[in-house]
N, C-alpha and C positions, 0 to 999 in steps of 0.2 A: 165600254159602258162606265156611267158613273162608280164611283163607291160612294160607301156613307160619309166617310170623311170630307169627300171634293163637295158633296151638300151640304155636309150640314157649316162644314167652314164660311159658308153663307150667313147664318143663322145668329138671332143675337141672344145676349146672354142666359134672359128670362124664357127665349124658347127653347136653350140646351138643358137650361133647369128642368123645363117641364116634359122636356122628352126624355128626360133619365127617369124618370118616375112611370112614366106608362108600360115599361116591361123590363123583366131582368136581362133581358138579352140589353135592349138599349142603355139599360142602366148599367151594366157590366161593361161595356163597353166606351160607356160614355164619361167611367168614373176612373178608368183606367190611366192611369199619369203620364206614361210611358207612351201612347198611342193618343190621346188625346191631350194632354198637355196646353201644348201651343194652339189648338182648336180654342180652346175658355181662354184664354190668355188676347187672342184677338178678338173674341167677342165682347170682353172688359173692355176693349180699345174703345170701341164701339160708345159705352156708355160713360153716363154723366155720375160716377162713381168714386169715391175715394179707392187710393192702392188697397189692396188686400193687407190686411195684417200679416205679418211674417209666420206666425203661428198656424193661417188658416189656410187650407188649399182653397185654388179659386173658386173652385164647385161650392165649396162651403160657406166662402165668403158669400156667393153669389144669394146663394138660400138667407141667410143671415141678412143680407141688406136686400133682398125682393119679396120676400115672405110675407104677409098680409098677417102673419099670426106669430104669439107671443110665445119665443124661445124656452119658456118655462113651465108656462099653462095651456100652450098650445089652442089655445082661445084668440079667437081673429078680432084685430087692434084696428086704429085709423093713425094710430101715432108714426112717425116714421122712426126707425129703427137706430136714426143714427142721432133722436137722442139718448139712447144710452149710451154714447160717448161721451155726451154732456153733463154725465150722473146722476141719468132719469135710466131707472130699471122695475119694471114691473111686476110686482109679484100679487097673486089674486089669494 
């Protein structure tokens, strides 16, 4: 039989985002470094993404540049994320 792993290695980045969120088991498991790692690492392949910063695990990166809402005020934006690289940072 399958595991989780051999599926969800399938999966792209913004759907391992969203499947860490729907329960602590898959969130536990899915945020784990050591076990999934190279799972988010080939899902980033996948997309049209700049590298993660050295600072941020991929999982984080991943929420930081797919997140429809503002890192601060957590109020949902249209802007994309990655002009605050540009020295656009929003605060409400």
């Amino acid at each position: 039989s399958l595991s989780l792993w051999q599926i969800f290695q399938y999966l792209g980045i913004r759907d391992l985002l969203h499947l860490s969120r729907t329960s602590k088991n898959l969130r536990r498991f899915l945020l784990n470094r050591r076990a999934t790692g190279l799972l988010w690492e080939r899902a980033l392949d996948g997309e049209d993404l700049p590298e993660p910063a050295p600072d941020l695990s991929t999982p984080a990166w991943a929420n930081l540049a797919l997140s429809p809402h503002c890192h601060v005020s957590l109020q949902r934006y249209s802007l994309s994320v990655f002009d605050a690289f540009h020295g656009f940072f929003r605060t409400v």
